[in-house]
C-alpha positions as CSV (number, residue, x, y, z in Angstrom):
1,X,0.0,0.0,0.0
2,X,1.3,3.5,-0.3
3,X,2.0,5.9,2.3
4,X,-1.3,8.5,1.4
5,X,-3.8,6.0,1.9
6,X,-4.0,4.8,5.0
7,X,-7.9,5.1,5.7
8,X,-8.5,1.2,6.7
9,X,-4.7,0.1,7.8
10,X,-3.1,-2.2,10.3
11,X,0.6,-2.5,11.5
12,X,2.8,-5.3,13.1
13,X,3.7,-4.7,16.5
14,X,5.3,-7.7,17.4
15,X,8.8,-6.8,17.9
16,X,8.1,-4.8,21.1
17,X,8.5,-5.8,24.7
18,X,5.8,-7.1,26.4
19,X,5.4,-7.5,30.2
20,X,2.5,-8.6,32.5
21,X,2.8,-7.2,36.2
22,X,0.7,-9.2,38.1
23,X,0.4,-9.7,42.3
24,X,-1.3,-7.4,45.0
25,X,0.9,-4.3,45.0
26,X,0.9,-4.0,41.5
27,X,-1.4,-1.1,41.2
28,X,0.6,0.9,43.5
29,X,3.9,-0.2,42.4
30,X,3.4,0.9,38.4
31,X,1.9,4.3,39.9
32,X,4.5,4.8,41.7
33,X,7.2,4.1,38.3
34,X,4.5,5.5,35.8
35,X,4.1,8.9,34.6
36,X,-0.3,8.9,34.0
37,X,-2.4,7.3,36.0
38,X,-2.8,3.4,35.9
39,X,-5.9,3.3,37.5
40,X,-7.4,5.0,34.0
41,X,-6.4,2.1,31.9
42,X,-9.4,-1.2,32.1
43,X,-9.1,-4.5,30.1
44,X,-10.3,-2.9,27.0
45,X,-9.0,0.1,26.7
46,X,-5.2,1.3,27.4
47,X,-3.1,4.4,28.2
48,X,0.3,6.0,27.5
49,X,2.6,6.4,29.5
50,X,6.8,7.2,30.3
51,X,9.6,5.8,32.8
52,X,11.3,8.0,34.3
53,X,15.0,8.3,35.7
54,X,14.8,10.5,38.9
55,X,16.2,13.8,36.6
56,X,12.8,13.4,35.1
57,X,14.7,11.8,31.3
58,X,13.2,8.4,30.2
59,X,14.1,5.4,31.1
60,X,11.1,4.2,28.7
61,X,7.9,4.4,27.2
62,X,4.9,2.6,27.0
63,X,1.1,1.3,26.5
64,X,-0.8,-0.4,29.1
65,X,-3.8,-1.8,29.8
66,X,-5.7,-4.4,32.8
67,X,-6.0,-8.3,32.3
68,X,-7.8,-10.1,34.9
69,X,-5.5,-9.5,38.1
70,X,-2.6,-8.3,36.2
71,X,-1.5,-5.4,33.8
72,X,0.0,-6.2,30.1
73,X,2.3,-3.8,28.8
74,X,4.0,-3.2,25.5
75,X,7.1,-1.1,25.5
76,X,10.1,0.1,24.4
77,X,13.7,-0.4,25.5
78,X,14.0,-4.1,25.4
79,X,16.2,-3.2,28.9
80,X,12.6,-2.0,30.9
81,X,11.6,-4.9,32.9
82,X,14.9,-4.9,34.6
83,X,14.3,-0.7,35.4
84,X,10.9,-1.6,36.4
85,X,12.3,-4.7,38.8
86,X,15.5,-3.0,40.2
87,X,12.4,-0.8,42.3
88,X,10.8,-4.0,43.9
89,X,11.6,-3.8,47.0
90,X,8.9,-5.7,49.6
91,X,6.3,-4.9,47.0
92,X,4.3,-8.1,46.0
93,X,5.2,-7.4,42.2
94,X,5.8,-10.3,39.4
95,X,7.0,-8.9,36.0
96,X,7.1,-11.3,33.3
97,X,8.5,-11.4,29.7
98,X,5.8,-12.1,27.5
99,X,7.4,-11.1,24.4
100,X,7.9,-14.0,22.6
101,X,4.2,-15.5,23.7
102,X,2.2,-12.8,22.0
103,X,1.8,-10.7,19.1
104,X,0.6,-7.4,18.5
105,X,-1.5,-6.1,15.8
106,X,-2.7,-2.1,15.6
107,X,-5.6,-1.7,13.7
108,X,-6.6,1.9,12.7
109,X,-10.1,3.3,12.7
110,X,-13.2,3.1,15.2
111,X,-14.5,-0.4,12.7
112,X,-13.2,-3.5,14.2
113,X,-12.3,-6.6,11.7
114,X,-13.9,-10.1,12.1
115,X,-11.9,-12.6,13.5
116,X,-11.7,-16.4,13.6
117,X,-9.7,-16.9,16.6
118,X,-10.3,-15.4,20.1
119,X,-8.3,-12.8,20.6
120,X,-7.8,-9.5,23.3
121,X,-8.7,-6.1,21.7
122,X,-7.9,-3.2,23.0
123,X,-8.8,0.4,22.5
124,X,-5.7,2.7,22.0
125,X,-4.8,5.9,20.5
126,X,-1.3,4.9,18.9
127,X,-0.7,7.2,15.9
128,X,-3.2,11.0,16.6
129,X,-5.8,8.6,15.8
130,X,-8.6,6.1,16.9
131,X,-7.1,2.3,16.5
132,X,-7.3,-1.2,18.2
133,X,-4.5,-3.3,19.6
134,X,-4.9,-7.0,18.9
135,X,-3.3,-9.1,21.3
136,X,-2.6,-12.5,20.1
137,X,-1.2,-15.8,21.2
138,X,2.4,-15.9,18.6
139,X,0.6,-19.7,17.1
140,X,-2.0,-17.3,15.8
141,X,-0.2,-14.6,14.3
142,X,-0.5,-16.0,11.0
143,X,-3.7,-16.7,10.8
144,X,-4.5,-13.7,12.2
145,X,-2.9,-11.7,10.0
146,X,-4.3,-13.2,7.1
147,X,-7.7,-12.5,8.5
148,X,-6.8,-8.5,8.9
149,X,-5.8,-9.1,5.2
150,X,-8.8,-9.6,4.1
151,X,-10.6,-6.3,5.4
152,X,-7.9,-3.7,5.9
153,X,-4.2,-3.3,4.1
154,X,-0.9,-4.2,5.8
155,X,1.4,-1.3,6.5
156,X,4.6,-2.4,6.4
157,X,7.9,-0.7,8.5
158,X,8.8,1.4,5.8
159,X,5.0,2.7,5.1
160,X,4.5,2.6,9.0
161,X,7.5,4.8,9.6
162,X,6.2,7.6,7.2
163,X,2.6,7.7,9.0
164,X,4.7,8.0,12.2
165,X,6.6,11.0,11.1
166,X,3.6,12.5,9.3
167,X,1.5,12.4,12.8
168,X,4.7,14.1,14.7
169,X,4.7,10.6,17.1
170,X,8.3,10.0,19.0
171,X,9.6,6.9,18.6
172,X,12.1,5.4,20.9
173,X,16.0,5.3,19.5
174,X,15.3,8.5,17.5
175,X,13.0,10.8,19.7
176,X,12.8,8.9,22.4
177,X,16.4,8.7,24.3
178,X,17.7,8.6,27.5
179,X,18.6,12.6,27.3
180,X,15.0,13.6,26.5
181,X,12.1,14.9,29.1
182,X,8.9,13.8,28.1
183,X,7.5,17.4,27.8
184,X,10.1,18.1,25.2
185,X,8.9,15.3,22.9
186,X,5.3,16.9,23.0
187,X,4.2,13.4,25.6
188,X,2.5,15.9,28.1
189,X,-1.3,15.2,27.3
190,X,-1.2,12.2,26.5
191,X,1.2,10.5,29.2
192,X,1.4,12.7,32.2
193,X,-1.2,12.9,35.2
194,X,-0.3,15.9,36.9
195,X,-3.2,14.9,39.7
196,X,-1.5,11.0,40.2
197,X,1.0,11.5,43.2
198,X,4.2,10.8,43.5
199,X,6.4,8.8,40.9
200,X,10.7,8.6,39.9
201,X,10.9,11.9,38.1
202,X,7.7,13.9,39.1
203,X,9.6,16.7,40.7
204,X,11.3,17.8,37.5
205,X,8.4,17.4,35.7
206,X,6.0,19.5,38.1
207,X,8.7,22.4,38.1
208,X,8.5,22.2,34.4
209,X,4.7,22.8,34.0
210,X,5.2,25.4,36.8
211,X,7.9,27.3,34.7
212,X,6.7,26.9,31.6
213,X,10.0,26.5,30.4
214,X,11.6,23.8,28.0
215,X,15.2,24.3,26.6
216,X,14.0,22.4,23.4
217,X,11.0,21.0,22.0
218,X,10.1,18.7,19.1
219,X,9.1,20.5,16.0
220,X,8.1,19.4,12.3
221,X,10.6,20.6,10.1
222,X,9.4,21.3,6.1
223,X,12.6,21.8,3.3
224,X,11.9,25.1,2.2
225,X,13.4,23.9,-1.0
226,X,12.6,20.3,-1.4
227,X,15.9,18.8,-0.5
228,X,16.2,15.5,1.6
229,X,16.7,16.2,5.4
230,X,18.6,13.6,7.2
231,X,18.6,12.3,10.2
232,X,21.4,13.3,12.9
233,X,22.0,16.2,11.0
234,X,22.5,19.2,13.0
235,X,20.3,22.4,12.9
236,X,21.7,26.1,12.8
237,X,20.8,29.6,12.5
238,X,24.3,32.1,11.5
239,X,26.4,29.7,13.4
240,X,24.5,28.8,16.3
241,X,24.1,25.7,17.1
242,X,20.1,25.3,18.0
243,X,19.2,21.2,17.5
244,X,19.1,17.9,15.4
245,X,17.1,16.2,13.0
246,X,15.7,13.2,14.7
247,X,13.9,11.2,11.6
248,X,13.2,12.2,7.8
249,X,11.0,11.0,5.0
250,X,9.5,11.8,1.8
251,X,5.7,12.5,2.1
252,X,3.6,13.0,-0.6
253,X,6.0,15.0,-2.9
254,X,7.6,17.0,0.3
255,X,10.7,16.6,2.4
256,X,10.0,16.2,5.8
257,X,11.5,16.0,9.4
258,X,11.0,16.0,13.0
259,X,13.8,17.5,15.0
260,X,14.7,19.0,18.6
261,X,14.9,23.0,18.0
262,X,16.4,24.8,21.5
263,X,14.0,27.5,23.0
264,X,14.4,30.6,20.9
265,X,14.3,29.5,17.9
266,X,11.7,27.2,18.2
267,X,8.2,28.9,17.1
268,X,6.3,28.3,14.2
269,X,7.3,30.0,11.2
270,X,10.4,30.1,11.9
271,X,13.5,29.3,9.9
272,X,16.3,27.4,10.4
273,X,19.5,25.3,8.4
274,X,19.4,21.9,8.4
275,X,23.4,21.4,7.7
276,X,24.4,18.1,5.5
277,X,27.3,16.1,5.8
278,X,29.1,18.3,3.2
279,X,28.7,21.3,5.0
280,X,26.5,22.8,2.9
281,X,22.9,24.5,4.5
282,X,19.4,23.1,3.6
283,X,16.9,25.9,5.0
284,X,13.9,24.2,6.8
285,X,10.8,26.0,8.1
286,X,9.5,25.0,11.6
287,X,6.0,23.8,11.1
288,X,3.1,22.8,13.8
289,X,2.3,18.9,14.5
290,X,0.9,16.8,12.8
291,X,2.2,17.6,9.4
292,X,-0.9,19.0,7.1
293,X,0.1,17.4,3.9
């Protein structure tokens, strides 16, 4: 399928960690690691949420949802159950590495496919946009996804990739590092519960909202002039140093980018040089998210 249509779509998931957290401290344990609020998530629909390091950068990022007398979780780094475990103390906590049990489908639009094999479904808001997770036992992935076939296109990595960029989401490895506050990579309404209590990295967070100050933020970044962006590449203004390209793509006839811009220099409408490996300066207009193209 191509990268404009993407009215009736559904993406493999598969790769990413998942975890259940099961036993009778496990409510208060994830709200005490999580950024939003567990108690909001139920067995059919999920929420987004961050791990934090106690200088309020990620440690991870996540989707979670309720399962009988547990909570499943997909995430990303591959390292987070042993973050999340290394803050068991006497808590009656179990995490377990489900990752190579189950399979993950997103499917996106309110319509839900027909299915031959039972399955958990999950409502989740993935991409700016309505969609259901499909949790599935790894014997049925197959099957399954030749039943999604039938009704909706596949998106593959490459086609998923451009939607991702297109809808500004931060993705973990590119956006999503160690280095980066949450509230930087535009993750404040949808992952942080400033009403929760206490969890690793709340204080930096709260004095953030308070301030109102962020030394960078994630922008969308349109080539002025057409040429490819690349990701890594640095961005400048005269020869100040104010961010990085974080992903690129080609979208519907248009270079495109997301990239950290330092407060500043930041607002939309504003212009900036992407620089290339050659040296030579790509101008780039700063552009609100999600792309309208």
């Amino acid at each position: 399928m191509t990268a404009q249509s993407r009215d009736r779509v559904f993406v493999d998931l598969s790769t990413r960690t998942k975890l259940r957290v099961s036993g009778a401290d496990r409510l208060r344990f994830l709200n005490g690691q999580l950024s939003n609020d567990v108690r909001k998530a139920n067995e059919t629909r999920a929420i987004e949420a961050c791990v934090l390091n106690a200088k309020g950068k990620l440690d991870g990022h996540l989707f979670l949802h309720a399962a009988g007398d547990s909570f499943l979780l997909d995430a990303e780094p591959a390292t987070l159950q042993s973050r999340l475990e290394r803050y068991i103390i006497a808590d009656d906590v179990v995490i377990e590495d489900l990752t190579s049990q189950w399979s993950i489908f997103h499917v996106l639009g309110d319509s839900l496919p027909k299915l031959s094999d039972p399955t958990r479904v999950v409502f989740v808001n993935r991409f700016r946009r309505d969609g259901h997770d499909i949790w599935v036992e790894s014997a049925q992935r197959d099957g399954i996804a030749a039943d999604l076939s039938k009704e909706f296109d596949f998106c593959d990595e490459n086609c998923a990739e451009v939607f991702r960029i297109e809808r500004g989401i931060p993705r973990w490895g590119r956006e999503l590092t160690g280095e980066i506050i949450p509230v930087e990579a535009n993750l404040e309404a949808r992952s942080i519960d400033y009403e929760k209590g206490c969890y690793i990295g709340q204080e930096v967070i709260s004095r953030m909202k308070m301030s109102g100050q962020r030394n960078k933020q994630l922008c969308g970044l349109v080539s002025v002039e057409n040429l490819p962006l690349v990701a890594g590449g640095r961005l400048a203004v005269e020869d100040k140093d104010v961010g990085w390209i974080t992903s690129a793509t080609r979208a519907r006839e248009r270079e495109i980018a997301l990239g950290y811009v330092k407060r500043g220099f930041n607002s939309v409408g504003s212009r900036v040089n992407a620089i290339t490996a050659e040296k030579a300066s790509v101008p780039v207009e700063i552009v609100d998210l999600p792309f309208t193209i």
